[in-house]
Backbone as CSV, one residue per row, in Angstrom:
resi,resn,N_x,N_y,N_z,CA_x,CA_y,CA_z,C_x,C_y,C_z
1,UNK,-17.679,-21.391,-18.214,-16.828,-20.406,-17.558,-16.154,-19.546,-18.616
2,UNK,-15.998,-18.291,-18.488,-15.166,-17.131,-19.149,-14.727,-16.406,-18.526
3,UNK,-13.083,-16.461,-19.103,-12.176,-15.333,-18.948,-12.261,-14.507,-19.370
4,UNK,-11.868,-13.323,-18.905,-11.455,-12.417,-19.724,-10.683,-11.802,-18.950
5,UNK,-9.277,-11.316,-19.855,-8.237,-10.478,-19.250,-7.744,-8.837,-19.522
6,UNK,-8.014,-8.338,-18.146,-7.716,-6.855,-18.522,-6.936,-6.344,-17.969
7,UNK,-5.901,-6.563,-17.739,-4.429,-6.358,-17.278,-3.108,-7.842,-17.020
8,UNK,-2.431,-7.457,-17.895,-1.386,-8.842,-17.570,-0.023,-8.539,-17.400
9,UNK,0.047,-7.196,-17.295,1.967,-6.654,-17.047,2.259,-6.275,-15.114
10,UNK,3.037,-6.293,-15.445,3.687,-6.032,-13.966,5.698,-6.326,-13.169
11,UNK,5.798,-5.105,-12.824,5.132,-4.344,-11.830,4.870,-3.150,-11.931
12,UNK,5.142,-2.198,-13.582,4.372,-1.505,-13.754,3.994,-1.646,-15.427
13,UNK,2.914,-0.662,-16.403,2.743,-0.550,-17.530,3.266,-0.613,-18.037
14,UNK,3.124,-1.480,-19.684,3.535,-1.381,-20.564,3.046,-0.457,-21.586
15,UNK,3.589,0.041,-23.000,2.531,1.092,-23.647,1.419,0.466,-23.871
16,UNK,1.720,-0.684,-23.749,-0.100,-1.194,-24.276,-0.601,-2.128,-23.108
17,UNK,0.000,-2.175,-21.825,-0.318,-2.940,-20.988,-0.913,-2.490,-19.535
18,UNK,-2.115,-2.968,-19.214,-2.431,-2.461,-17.915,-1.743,-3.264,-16.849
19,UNK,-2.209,-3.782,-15.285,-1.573,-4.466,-14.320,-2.447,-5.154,-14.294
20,UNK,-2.284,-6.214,-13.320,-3.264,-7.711,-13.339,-4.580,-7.258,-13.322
21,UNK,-5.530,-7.884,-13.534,-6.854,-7.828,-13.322,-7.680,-8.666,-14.481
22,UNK,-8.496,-10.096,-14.070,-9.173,-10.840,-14.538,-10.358,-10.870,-14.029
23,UNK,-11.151,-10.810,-15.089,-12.800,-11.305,-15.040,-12.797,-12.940,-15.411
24,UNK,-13.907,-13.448,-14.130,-14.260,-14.723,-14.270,-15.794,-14.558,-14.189
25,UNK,-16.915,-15.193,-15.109,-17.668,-15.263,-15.189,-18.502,-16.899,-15.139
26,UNK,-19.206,-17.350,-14.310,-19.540,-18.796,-14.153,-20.443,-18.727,-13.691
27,UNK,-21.886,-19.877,-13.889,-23.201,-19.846,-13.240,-23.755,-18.270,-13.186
28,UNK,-23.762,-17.366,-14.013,-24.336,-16.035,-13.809,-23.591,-15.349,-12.595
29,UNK,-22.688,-15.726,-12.646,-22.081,-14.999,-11.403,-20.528,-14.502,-12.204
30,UNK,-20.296,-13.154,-11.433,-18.877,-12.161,-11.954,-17.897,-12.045,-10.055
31,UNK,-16.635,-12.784,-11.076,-15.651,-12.215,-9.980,-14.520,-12.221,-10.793
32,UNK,-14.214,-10.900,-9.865,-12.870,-10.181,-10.106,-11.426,-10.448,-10.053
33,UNK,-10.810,-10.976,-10.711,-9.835,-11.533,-9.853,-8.270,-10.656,-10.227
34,UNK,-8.064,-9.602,-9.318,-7.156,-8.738,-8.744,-7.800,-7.209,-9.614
35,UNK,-6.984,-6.168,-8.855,-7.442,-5.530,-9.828,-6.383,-4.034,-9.672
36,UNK,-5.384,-4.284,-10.442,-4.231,-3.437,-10.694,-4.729,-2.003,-11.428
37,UNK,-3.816,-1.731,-11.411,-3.908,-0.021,-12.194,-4.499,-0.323,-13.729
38,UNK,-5.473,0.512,-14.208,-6.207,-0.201,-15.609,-6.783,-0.881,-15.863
39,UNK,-6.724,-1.998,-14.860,-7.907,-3.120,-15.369,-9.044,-2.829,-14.556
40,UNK,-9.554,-2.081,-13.897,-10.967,-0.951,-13.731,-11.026,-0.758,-14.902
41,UNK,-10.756,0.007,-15.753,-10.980,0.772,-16.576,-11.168,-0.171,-18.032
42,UNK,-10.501,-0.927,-17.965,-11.031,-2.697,-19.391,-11.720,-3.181,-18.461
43,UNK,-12.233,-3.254,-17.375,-13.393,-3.843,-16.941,-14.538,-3.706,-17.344
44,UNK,-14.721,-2.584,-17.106,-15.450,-1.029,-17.357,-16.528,-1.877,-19.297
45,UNK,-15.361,-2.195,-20.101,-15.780,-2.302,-21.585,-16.445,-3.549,-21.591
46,UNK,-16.011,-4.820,-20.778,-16.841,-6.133,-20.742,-17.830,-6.021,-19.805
47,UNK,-18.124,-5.311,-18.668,-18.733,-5.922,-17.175,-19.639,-4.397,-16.837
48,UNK,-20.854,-4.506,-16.758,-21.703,-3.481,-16.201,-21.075,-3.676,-14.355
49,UNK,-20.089,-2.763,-13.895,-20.157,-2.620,-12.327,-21.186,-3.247,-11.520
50,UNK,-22.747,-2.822,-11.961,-23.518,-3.262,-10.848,-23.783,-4.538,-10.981
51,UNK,-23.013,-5.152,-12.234,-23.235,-6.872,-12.143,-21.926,-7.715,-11.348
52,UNK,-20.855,-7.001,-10.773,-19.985,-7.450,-10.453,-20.162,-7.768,-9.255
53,UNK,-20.082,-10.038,-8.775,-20.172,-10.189,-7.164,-19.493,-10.026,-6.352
54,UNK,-18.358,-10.147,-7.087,-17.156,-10.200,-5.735,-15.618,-10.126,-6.778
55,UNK,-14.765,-9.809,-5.819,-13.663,-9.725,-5.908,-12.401,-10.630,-5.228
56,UNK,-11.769,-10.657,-5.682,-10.344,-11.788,-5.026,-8.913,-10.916,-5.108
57,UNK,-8.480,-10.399,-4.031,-7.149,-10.463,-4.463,-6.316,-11.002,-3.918
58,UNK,-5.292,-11.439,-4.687,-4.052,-12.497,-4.280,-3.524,-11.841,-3.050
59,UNK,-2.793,-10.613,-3.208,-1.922,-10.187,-2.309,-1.735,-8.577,-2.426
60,UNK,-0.981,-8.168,-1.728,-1.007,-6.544,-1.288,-0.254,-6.156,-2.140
61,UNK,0.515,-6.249,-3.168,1.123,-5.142,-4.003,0.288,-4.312,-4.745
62,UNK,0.970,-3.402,-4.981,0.168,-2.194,-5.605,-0.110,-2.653,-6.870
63,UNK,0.779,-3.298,-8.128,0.247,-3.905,-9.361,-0.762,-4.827,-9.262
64,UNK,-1.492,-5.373,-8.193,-2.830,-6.124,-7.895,-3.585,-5.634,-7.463
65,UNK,-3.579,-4.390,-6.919,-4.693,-3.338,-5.826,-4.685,-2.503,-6.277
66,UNK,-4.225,-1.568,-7.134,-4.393,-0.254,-6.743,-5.519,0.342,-7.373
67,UNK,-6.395,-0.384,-8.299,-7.632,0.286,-8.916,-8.819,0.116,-8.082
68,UNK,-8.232,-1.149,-6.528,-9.298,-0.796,-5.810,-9.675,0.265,-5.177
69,UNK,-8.534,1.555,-5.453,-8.980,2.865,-4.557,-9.863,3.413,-5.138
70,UNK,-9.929,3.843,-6.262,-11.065,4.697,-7.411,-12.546,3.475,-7.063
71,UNK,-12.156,2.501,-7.197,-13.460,1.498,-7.320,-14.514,2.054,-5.849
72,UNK,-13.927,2.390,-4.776,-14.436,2.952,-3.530,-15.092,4.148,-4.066
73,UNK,-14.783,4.637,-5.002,-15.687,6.154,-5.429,-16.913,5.231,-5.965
74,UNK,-16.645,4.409,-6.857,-18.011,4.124,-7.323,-18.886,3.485,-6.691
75,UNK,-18.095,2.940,-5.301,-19.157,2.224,-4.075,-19.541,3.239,-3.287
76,UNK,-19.287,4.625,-3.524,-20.541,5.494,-3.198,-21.933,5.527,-3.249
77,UNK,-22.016,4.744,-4.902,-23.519,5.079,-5.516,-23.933,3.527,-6.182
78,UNK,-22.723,2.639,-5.828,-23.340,1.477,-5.601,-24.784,0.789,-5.234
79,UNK,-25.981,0.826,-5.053,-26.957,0.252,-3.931,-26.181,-0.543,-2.998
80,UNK,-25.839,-2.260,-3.573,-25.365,-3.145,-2.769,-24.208,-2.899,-2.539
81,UNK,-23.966,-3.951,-1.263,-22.569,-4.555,-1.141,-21.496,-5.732,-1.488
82,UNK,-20.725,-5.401,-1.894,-20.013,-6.638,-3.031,-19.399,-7.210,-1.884
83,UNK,-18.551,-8.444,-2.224,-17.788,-9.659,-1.428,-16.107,-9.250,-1.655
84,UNK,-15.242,-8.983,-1.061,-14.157,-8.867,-1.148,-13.476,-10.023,-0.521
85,UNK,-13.187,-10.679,-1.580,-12.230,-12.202,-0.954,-10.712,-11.592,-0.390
86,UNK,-9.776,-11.748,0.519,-8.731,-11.215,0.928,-8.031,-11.696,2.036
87,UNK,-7.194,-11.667,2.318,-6.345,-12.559,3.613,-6.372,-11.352,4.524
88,UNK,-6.440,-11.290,5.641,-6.600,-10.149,6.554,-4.573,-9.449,7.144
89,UNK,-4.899,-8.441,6.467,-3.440,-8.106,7.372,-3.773,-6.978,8.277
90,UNK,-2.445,-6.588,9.186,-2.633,-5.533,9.810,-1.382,-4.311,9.464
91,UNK,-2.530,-4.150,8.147,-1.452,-3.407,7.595,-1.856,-1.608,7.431
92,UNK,-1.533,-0.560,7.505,-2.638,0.528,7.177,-2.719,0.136,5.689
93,UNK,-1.937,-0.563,4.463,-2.229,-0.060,3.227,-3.664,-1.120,3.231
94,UNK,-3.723,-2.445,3.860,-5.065,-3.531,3.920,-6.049,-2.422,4.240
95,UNK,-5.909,-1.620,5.448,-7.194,-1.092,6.410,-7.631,-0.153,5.141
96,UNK,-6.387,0.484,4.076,-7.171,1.591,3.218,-7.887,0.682,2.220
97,UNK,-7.580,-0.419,1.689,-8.105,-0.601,0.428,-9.526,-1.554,0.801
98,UNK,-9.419,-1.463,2.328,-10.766,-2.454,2.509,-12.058,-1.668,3.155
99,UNK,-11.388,-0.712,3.542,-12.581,0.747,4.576,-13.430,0.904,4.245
100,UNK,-14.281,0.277,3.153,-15.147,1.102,2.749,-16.592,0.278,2.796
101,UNK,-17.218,1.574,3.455,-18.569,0.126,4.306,-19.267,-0.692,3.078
102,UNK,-19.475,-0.719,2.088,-19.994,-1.094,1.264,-19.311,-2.477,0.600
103,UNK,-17.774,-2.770,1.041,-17.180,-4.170,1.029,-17.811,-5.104,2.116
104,UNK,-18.054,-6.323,1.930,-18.576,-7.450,2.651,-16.838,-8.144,2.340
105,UNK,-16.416,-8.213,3.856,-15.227,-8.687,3.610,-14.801,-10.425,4.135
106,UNK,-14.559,-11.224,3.118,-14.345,-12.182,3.430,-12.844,-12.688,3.624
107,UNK,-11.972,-12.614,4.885,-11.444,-12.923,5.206,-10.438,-14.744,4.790
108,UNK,-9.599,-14.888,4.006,-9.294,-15.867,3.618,-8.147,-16.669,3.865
109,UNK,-8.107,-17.881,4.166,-6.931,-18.491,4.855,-6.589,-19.484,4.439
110,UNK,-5.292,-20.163,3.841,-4.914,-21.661,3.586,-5.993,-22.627,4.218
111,UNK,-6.682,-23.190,2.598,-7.705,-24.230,2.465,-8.651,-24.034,2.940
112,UNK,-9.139,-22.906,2.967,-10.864,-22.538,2.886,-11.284,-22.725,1.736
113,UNK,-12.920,-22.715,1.861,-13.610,-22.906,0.602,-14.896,-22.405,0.545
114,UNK,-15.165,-21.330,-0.274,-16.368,-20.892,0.104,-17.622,-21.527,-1.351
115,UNK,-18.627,-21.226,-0.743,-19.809,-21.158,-1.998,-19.361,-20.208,-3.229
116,UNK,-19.587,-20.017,-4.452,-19.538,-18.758,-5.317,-20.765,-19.284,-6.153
117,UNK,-22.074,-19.449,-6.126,-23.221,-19.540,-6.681,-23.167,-21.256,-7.428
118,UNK,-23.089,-21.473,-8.152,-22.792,-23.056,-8.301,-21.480,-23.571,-8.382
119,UNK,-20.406,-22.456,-8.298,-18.973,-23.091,-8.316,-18.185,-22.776,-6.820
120,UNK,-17.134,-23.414,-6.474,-16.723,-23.243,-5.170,-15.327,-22.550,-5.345
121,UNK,-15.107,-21.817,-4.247,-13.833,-21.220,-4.185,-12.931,-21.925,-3.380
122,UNK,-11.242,-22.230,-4.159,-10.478,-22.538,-2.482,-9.079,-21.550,-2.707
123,UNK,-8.921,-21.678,-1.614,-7.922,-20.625,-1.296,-6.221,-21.100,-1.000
124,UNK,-5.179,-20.802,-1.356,-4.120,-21.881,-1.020,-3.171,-20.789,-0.935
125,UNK,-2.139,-20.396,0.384,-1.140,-19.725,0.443,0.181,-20.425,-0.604
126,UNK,1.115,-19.431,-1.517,1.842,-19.676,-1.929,3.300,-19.032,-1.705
127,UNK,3.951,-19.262,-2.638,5.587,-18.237,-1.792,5.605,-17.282,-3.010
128,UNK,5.614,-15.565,-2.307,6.106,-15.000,-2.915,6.792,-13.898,-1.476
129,UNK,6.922,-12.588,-2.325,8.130,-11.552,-1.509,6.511,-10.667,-0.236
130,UNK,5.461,-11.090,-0.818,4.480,-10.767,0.275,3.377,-11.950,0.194
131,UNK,2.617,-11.989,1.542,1.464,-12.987,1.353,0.872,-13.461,0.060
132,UNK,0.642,-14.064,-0.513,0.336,-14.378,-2.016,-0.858,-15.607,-1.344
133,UNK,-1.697,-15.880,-2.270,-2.892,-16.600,-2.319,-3.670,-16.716,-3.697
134,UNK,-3.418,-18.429,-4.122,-4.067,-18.547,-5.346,-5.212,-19.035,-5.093
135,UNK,-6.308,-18.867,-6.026,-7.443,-19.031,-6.319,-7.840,-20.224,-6.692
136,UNK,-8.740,-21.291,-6.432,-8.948,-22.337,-7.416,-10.642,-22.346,-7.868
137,UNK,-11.100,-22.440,-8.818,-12.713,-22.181,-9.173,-13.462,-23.774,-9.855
138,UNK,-13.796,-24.087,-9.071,-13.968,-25.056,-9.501,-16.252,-25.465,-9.715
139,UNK,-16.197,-25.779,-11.018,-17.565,-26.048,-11.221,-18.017,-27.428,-11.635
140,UNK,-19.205,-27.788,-12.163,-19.256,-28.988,-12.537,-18.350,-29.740,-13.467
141,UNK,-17.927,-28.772,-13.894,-17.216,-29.249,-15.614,-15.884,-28.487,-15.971
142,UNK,-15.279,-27.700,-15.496,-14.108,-26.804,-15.855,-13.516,-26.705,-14.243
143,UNK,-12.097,-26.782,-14.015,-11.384,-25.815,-12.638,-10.372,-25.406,-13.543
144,UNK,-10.007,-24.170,-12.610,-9.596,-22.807,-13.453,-8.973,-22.584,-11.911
145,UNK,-7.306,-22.566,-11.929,-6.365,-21.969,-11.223,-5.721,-20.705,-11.522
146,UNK,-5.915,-19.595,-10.679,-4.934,-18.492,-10.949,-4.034,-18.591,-9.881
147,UNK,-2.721,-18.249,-9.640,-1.602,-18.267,-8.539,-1.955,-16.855,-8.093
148,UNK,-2.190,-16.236,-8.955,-1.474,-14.843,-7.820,0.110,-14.875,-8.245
149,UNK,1.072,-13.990,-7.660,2.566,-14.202,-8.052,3.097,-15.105,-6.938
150,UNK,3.734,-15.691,-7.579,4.376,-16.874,-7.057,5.552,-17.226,-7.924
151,UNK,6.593,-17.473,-6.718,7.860,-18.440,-7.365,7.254,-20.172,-7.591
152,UNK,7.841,-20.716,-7.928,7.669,-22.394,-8.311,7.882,-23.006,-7.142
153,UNK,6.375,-23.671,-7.199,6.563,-24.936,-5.678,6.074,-25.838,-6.061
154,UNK,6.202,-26.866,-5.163,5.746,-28.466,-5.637,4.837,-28.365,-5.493
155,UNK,4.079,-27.818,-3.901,2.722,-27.384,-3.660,1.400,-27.176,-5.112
156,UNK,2.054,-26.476,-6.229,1.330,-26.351,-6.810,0.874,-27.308,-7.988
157,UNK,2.018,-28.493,-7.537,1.257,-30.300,-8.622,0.096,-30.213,-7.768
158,UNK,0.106,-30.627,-6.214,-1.392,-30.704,-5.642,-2.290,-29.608,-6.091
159,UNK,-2.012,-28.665,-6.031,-3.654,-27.649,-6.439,-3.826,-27.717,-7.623
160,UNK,-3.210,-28.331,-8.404,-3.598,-28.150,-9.946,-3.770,-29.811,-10.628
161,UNK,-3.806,-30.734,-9.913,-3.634,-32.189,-10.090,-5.119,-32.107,-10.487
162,UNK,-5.823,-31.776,-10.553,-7.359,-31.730,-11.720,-7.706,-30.528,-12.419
163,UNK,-6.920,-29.678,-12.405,-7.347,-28.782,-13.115,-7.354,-28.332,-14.349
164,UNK,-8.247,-27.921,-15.017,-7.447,-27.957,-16.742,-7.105,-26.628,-17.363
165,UNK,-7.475,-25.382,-16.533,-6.525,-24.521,-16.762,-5.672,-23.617,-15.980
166,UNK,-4.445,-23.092,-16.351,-3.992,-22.619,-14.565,-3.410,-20.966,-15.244
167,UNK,-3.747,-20.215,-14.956,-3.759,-18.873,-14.740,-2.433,-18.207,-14.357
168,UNK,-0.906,-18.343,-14.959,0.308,-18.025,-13.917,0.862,-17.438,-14.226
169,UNK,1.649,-16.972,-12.928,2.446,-15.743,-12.893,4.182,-16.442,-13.330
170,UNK,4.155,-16.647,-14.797,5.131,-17.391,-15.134,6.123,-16.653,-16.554
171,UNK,5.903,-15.494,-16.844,6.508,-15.212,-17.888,7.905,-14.563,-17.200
172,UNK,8.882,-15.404,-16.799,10.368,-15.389,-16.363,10.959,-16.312,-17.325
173,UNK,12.327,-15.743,-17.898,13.062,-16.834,-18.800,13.797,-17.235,-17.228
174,UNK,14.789,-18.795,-17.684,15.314,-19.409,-16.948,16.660,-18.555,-16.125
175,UNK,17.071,-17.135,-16.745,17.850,-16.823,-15.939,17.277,-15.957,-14.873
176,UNK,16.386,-16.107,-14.916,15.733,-15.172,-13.796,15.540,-15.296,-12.619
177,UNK,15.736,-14.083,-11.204,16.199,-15.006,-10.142,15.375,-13.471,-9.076
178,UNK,14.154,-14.312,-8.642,13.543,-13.363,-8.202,12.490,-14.049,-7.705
179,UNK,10.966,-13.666,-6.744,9.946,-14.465,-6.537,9.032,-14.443,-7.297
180,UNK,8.971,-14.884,-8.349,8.316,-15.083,-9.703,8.628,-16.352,-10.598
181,UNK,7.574,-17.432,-11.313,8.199,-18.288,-11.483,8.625,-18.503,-13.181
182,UNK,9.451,-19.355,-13.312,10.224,-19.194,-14.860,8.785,-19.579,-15.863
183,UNK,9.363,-19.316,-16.734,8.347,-20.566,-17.717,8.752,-21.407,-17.941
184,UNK,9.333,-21.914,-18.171,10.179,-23.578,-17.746,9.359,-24.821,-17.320
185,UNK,9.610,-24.140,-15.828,8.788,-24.805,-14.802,7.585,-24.438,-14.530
186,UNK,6.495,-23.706,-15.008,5.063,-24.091,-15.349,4.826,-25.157,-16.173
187,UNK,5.528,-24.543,-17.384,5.420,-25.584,-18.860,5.390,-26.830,-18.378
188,UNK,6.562,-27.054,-18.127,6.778,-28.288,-17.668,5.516,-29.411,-17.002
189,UNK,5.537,-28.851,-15.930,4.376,-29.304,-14.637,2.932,-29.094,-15.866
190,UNK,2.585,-28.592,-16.325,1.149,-28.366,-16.941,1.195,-29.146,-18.689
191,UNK,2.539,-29.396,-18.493,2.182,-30.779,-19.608,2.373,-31.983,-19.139
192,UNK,3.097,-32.374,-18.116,2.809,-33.607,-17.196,1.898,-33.747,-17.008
193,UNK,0.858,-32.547,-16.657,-0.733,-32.669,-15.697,-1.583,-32.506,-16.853
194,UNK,-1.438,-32.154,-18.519,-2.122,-32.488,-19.031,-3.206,-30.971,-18.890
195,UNK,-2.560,-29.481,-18.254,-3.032,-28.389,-18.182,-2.907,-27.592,-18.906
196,UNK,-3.656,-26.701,-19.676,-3.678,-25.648,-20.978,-3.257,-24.956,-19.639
197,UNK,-1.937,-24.017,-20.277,-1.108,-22.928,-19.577,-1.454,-21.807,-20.283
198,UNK,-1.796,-20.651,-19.190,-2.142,-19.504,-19.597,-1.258,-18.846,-18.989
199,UNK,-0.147,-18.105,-19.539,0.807,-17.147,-19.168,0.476,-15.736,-18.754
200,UNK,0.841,-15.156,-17.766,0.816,-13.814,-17.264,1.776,-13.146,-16.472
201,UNK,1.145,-11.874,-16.272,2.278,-10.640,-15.820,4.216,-10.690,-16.025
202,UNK,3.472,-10.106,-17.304,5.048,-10.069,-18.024,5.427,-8.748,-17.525
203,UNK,6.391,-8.412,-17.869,7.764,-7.168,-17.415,7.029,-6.491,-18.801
204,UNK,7.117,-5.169,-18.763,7.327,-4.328,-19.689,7.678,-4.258,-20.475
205,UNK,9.078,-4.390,-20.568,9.994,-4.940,-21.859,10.271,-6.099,-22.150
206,UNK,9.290,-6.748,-22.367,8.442,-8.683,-22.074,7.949,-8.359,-23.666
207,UNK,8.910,-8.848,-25.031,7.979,-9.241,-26.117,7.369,-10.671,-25.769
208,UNK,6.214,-11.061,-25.676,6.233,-12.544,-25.213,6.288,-13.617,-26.358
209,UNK,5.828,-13.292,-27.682,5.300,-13.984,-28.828,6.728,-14.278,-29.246
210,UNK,7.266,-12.706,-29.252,9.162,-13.604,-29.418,10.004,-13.725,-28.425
211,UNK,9.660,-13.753,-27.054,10.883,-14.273,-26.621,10.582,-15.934,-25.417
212,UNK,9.156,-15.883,-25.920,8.555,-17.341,-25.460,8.216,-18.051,-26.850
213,UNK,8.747,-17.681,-27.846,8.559,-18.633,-29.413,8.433,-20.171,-29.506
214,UNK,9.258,-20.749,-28.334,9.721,-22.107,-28.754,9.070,-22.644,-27.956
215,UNK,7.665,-21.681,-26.693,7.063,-22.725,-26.248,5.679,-22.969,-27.199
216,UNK,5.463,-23.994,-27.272,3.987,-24.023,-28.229,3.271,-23.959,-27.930
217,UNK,2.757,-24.818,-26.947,1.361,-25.268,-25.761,1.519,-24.156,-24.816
218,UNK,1.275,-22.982,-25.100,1.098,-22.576,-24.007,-0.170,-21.291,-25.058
219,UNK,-0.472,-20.446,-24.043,-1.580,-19.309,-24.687,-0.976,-17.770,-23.559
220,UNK,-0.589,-17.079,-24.107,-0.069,-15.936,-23.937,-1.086,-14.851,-24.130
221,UNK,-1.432,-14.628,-22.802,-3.232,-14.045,-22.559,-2.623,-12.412,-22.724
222,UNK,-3.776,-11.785,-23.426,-3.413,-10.443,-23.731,-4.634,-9.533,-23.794
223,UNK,-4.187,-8.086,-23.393,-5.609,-7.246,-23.513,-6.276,-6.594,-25.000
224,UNK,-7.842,-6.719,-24.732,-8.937,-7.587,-23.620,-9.112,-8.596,-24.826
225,UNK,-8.337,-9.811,-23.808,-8.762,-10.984,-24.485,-10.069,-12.171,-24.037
226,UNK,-10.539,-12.354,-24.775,-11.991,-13.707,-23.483,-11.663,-15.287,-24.216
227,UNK,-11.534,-15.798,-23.206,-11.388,-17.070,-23.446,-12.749,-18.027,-22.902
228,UNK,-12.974,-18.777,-23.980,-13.977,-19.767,-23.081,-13.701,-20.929,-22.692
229,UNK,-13.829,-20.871,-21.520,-13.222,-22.233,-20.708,-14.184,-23.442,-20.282
């Protein structure tokens, strides 16, 4: 399995930062996982488009969606149709970013699990300020959790109680008081569980190298970085 990350700030740019958007690559198969303002465009440098299967996004904010509007231009001249993993709302901003006949839309709900070519997908609602839904990828030999944004729940010892790496929306110091979770309490939980912590979607004015210094074990994912998992 390989990461690679091409957006990790939010909720908007940094000078050197795009918005969420991760490539997962496993069994010859490419999925997307969110895809914010910019990370189209660092996609663009690792991933030929017409090799891309599918897509995942956590939830409806614009720092996780909004490069799916331009991506609809290029499913003009697409041939196929890609897989859009997504929780169904009835929202007009859902109906715009999904309209476009060339999405195969897979509809997703607390503890589904679909096929993804030899690895399986599951799906797990979490708490944030809109629907949120983390990802779990699991193959013969590696599972690989992303949250999506999320505040800290217990919920997430169970989804991550085998996993060995977890993908989170955790770069909050402890005074922080918002639906987003600290680093604290990732750290914490993912050295109990014995999980390589991969930190994401920092604030803008987020130095992370110095103002997360004193955690060690952790990996502070940055653009375009690839990790092999």
């Amino acid at each position: 399995m390989k990461l690679s990350v091409l957006g990790s700030c939010g909720p908007y740019p940094s000078k050197t930062g795009c918005l969420s958007g991760y490539l997962i690559e496993t069994g010859g198969k490419k999925i997307m996982l969110d895809m914010g303002s910019g990370s189209l465009h660092n996609l663009t440098k690792v991933c030929d488009l017409d090799s891309l299967d599918a897509i995942f996004i956590s939830h409806l904010h614009f720092d996780h969606t909004s490069d799916l509007l331009p991506f609809q231009y290029y499913l003009d001249v697409r041939k196929n149709p890609i897989t859009l993993y997504i929780h169904e709302s009835n929202s007009e901003y859902y109906k715009l970013l999904t309209g476009h006949p060339k999405f195969n839309i897979a509809n997703i709900n607390e503890g589904d699990v679909r096929n993804f070519g030899p690895a399986s997908l599951s799906f797990f609602e979490l708490e944030h300020s809109a629907k949120n839904f983390a990802i779990k990828i699991t193959t013969h030999d590696t599972v690989f959790v992303y949250t999506g944004d999320t505040v800290f729940t217990e919920k997430l010892y169970d989804i991550c109680e085998d996993a060995d790496y977890l993908l989170a929306d955790c770069a909050k110091p402890d005074n922080f008081n918002g639906s987003h979770a600290k680093l604290s309490e990732m750290f914490n939980m993912c050295k109990e569980l014995n999980i390589q912590l991969l930190v994401t979607h920092f604030s803008p004015n987020t130095n992370p190298k110095k103002d997360f210094s004193s955690f060690k074990e952790i990996e502070i994912v940055e653009e375009i970085s690839v990790y092999e998992l």
